[in-house]
C-alpha positions as CSV (number, residue, x, y, z in Angstrom):
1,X,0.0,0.0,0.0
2,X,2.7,1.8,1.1
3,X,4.5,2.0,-2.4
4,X,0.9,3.1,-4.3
5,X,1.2,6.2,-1.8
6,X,4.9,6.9,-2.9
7,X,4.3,7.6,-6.6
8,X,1.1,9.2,-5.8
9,X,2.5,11.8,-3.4
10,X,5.3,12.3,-5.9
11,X,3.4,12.8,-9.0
12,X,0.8,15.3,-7.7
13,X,4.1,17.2,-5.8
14,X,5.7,17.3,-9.2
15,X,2.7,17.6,-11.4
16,X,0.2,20.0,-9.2
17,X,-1.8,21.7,-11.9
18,X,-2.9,18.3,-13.9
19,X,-6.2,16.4,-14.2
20,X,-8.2,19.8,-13.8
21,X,-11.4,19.8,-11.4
22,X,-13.7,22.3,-13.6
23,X,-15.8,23.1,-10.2
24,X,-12.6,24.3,-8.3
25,X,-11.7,27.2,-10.6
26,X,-8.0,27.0,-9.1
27,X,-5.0,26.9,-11.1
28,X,-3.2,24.6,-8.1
29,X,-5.7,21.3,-7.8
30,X,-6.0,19.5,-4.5
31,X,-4.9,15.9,-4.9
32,X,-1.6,16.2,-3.5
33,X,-3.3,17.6,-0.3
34,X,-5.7,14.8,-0.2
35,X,-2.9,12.0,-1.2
36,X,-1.0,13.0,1.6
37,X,-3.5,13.2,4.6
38,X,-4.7,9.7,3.4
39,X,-1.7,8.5,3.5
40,X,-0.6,10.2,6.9
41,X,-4.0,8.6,8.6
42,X,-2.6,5.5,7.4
43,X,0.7,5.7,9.5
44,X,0.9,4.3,12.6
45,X,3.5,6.8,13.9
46,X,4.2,10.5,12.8
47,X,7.7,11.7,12.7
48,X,8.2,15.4,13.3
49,X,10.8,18.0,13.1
50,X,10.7,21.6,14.6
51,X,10.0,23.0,11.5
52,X,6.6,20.7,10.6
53,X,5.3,21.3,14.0
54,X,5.4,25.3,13.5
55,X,3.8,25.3,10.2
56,X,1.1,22.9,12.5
57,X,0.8,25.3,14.7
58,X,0.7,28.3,11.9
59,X,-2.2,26.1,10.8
60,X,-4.4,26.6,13.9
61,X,-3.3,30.6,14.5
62,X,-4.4,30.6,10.4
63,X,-7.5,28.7,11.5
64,X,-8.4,31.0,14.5
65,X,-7.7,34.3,12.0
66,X,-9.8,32.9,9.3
67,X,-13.1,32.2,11.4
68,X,-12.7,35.6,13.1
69,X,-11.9,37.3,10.0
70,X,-13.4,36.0,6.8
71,X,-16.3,37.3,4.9
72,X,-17.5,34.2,3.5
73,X,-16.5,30.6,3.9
74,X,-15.1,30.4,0.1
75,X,-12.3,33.0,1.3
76,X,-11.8,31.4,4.6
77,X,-11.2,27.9,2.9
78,X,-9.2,29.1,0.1
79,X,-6.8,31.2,1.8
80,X,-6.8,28.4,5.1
81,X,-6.1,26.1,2.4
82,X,-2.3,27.3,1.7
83,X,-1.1,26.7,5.7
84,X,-3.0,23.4,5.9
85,X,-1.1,22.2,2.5
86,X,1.8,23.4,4.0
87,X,1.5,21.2,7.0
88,X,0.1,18.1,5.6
89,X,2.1,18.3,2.9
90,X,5.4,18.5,4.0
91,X,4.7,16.0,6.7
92,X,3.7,13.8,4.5
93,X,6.9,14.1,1.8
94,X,9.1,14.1,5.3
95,X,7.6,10.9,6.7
96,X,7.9,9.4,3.4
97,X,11.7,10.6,2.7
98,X,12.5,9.0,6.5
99,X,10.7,5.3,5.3
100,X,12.1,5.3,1.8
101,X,15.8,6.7,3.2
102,X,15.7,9.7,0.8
103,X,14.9,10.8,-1.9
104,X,13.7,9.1,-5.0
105,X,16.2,10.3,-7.4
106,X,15.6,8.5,-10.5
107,X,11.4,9.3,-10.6
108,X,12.4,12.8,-10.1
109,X,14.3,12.5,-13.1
110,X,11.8,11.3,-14.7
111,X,9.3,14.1,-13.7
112,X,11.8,16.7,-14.6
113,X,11.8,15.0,-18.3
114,X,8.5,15.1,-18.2
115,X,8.3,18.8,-17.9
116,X,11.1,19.3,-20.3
117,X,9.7,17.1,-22.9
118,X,6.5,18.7,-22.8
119,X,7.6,21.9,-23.0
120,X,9.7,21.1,-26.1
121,X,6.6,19.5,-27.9
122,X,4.9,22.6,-26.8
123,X,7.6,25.5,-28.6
124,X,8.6,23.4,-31.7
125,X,5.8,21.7,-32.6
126,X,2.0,21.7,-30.8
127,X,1.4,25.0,-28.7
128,X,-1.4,23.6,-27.0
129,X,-0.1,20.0,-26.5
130,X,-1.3,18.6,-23.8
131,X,-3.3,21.4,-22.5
132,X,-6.8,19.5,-21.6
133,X,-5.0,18.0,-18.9
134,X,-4.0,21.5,-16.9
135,X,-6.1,23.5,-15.3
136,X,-6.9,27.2,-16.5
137,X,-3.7,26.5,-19.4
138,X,-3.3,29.9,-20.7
139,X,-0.7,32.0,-22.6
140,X,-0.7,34.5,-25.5
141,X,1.6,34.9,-29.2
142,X,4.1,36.8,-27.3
143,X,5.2,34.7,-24.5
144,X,6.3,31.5,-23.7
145,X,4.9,28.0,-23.3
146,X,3.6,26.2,-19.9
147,X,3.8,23.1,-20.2
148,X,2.3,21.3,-17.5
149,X,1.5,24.3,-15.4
150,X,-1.1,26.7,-16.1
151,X,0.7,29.7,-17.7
152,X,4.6,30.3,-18.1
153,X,5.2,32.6,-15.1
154,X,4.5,29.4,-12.9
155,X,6.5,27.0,-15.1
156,X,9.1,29.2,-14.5
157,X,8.6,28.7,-10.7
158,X,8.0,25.0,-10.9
159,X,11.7,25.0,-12.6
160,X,12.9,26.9,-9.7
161,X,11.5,24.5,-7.4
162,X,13.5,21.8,-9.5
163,X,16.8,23.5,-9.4
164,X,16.9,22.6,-5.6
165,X,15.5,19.2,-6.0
166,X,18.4,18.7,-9.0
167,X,21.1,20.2,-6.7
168,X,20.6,16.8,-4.5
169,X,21.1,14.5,-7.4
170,X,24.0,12.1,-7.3
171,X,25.0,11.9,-10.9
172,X,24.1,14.2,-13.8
173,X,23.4,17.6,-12.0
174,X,24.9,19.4,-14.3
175,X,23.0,18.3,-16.8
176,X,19.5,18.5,-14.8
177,X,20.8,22.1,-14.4
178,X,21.3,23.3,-18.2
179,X,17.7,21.3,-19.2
180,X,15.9,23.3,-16.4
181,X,17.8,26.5,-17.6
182,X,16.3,25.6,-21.0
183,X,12.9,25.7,-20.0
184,X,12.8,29.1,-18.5
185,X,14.8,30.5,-21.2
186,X,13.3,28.8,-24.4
187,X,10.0,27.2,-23.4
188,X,9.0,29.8,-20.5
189,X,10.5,32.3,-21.7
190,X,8.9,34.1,-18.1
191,X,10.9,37.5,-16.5
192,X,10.3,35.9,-13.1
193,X,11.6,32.8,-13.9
194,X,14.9,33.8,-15.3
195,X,14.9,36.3,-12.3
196,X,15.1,32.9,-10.0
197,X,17.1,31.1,-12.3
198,X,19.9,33.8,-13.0
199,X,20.2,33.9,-8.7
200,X,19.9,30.4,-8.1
201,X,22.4,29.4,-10.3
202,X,24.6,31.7,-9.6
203,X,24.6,30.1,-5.5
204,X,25.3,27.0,-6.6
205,X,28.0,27.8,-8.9
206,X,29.5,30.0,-5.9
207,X,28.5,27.1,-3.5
208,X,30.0,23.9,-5.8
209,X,33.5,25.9,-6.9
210,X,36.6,27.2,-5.5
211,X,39.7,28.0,-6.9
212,X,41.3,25.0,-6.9
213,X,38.6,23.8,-9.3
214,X,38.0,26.6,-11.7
215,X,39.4,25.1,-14.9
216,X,40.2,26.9,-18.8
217,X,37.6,24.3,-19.7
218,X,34.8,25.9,-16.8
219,X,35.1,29.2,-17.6
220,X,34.8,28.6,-21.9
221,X,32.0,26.6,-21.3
222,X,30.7,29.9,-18.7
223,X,31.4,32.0,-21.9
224,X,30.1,30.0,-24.6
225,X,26.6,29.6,-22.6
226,X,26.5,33.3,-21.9
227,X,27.2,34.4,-25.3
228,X,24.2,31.6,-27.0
229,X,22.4,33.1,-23.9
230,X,22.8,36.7,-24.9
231,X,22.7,36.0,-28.9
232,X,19.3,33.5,-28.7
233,X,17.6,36.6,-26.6
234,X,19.0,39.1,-28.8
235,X,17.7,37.7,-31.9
236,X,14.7,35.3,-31.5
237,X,13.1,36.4,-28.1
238,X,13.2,40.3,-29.4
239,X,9.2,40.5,-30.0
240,X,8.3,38.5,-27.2
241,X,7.6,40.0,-23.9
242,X,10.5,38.6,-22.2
243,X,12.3,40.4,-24.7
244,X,10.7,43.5,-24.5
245,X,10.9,43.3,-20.4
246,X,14.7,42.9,-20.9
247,X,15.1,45.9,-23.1
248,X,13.2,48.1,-20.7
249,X,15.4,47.0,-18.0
250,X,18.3,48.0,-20.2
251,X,16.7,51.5,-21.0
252,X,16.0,52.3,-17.8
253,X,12.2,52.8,-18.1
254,X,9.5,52.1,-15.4
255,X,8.9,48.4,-16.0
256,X,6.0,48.8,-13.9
257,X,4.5,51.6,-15.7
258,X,5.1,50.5,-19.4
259,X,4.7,46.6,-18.2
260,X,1.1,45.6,-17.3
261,X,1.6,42.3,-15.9
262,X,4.8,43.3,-14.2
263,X,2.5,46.2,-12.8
264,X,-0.1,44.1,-11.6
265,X,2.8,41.7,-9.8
266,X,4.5,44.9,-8.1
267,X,0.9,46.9,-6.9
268,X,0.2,43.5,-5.7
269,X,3.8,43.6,-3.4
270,X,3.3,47.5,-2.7
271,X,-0.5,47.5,-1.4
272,X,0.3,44.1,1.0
273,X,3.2,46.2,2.6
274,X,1.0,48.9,3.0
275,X,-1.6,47.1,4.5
276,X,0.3,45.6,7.0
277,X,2.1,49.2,7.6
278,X,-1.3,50.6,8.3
279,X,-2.2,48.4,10.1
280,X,0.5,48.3,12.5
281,X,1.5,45.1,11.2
282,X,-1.7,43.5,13.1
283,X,-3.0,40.4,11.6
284,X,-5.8,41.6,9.0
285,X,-6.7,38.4,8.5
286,X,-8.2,36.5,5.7
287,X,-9.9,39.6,3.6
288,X,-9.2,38.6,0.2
289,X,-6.5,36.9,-2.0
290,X,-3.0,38.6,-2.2
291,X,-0.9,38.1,-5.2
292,X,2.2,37.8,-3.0
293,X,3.5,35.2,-1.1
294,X,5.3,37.0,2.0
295,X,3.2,39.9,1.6
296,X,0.5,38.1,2.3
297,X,1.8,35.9,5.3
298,X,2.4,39.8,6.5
299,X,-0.9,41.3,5.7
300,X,-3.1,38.2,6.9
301,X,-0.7,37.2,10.3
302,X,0.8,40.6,11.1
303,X,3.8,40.4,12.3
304,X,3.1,36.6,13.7
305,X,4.0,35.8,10.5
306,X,7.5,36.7,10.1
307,X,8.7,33.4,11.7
308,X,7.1,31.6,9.1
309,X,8.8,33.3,6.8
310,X,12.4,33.5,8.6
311,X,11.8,29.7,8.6
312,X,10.8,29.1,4.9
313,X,13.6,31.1,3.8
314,X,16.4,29.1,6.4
315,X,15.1,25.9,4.9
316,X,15.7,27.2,1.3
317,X,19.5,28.4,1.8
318,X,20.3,24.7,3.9
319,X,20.9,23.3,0.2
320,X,24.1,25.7,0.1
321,X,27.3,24.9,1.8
322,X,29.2,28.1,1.9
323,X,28.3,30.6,4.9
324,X,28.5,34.0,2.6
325,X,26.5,31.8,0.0
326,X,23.9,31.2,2.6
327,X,23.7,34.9,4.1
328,X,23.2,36.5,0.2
329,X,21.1,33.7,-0.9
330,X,19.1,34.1,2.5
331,X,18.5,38.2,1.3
332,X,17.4,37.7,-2.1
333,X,15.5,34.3,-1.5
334,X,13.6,36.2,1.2
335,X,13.3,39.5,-1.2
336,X,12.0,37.1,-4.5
337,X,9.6,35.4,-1.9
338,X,7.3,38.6,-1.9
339,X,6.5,37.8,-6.0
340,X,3.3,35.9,-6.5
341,X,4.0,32.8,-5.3
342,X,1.6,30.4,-4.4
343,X,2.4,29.0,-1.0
344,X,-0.4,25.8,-1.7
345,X,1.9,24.3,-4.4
346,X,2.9,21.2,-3.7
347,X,6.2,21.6,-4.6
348,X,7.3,24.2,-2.9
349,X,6.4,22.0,0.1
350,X,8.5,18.9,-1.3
351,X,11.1,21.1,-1.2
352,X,11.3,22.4,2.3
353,X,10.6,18.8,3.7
354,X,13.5,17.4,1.6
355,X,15.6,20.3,3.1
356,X,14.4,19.5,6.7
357,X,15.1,15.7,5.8
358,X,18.6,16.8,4.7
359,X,19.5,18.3,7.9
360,X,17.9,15.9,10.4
361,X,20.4,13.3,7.9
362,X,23.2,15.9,8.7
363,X,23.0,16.4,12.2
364,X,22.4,12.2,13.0
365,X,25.8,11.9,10.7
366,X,27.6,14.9,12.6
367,X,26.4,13.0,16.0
368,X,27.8,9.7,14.9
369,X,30.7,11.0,13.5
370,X,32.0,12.3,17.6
């Protein structure tokens, strides 16, 4: 039984937007949150780290907030929804990880194909390939593809997500790493992905080298990727909006005033810090949805909610080694966190409890070690 639980957990954690349920109207679908409670009920003991236990608890304060707070009950369960996925979630992936001794590397590769192979059919060959099976699929002539997500700003997140799962592979990182720059670059082709991508790269390229092992052979291949980078941009993304986002950045114009997405995404950022600013950084509570992840742990928890996201953000920079890696990364993780994220993805919470699983691993080794 246990084993039908395994790949379930895993393909709705790496696939969250497929097999669409018309009557929920969400882009992220629910089976992964459903997958995992079953299987958690099924357990016979829980394991726990610190880290599960205060997103429990941020599950109750969210609980408490949203019955005092929300309008309606639609409201109350969809925004209640992202801290009990959270929970149940990343318990559920961290129980798992403990019985199966880690992580399942080769159906991870798998999924990542998946993703990639998709998104190839999608660019070259079928644009809407595949799109009956995601929920709300949407794009326009202009940018990119989205695969198995629902539009290309959130395949571009999804590949983030992937990067850290990638950076725990055993054999063929580097090449897990250049087909998830691919899709963001080609197949998203989404600002905020290549935002992640250009930072997170950057850490584990800082993290991984040192001087010792900086070779004439490294730093071609650095140059030759940068230079295709710069030249496929330059000449085949020109008319699309990634393109056009890029050149604005490069003129120095108001990306958020010529840019109507990027506006949206920014106002969104802005009026959540203002919120919580006026409001003394009091919880507000569950009043509507925020486009921001961080923003909106701030505006609906007040300043309750900064732990959560201390926490979130320590978890992240635990896949780097290198201490100044780990404070920059921890600035600009915790800066890129305010975008619009969606804290329910399944993903995202794969990806803490593999961290957490990392560094209970770490600690038990650094304890046997004395």
């Amino acid at each position: 039984m246990e084993i039908y639980f395994k790949y379930l957990i895993y393909f709705f954690c790496f696939f969250p937007f497929l097999l669409p349920l018309k009557v929920l109207g969400t882009d992220i679908q629910f089976y992964a949150f459903i997958v995992s409670i079953a299987y958690l009920s099924c357990l016979s003991k829980w394991y726990y780290s610190k880290e599960i236990k205060l997103f429990c608890l941020y599950f109750f304060i969210a609980a408490i907030i949203g019955i005092l707070s929300a309008p309606n009950i639609i409201i109350m369960v969809r925004c209640l929804f992202q801290y009990a996925s959270l929970f149940f979630i990343c318990c559920a992936v961290y129980n798992l990880l403990i019985r199966e001794n880690g992580l399942d590397i080769r159906l991870s590769k798998y999924f990542i194909l998946c993703w990639f192979i998709v998104g190839a059919i999608q660019t070259f060959l079928f644009p809407d390939f595949g799109g009956f099976l995601v929920a709300n699929s949407r794009t326009t002539s202009d940018r990119g593809v989205y695969s198995l997500a629902s539009e290309p700003s959130f395949f571009g997140l999804q590949c983030f997500y992937f990067l850290f799962i990638a950076s725990t592979f055993d054999k063929h990182k580097k090449i897990y790493f250049a087909l998830i720059s691919i899709m963001v670059l080609i197949f998203a082709q989404s600002f905020t992905g290549l935002v992640f991508l250009i930072f997170m790269l950057a850490f584990f390229i800082s993290d991984s080298i040192t001087f010792r092992n900086i070779s004439i052979k490294w730093i071609l291949s650095s140059i030759i990727i940068i230079g295709l980078s710069v030249f496929y941009i330059g000449n085949h993304l020109r008319n699309s909006r990634l393109g056009s986002i890029i050149t604005l950045l490069i003129s120095n114009e108001n990306l958020a005033k010529k840019d109507e997405s990027s506006s949206v995404r920014f106002n969104a950022i802005f009026e959540s810090l203002q919120t919580s600013y006026n409001n003394v950084f009091f919880p507000n509570g569950f009043t509507e949805r925020v486009g921001s992840m961080f923003g909106g742990i701030l505006q609906e928890l007040g300043i309750i909610g900064l732990p959560l996201m201390v926490i979130v953000t320590l978890l992240l920079i635990s896949y780097y080694r290198k201490k100044w890696v780990k404070y920059v990364a921890f600035i600009i993780i915790f800066i890129l966190f305010f975008t619009n994220m969606q804290m329910a993805n399944p993903t995202f919470a794969f990806v803490l409890a593999l961290s957490i699983y990392q560094n209970e691993n770490q600690k038990q080794s650094a304890v046997a070690t004395i």
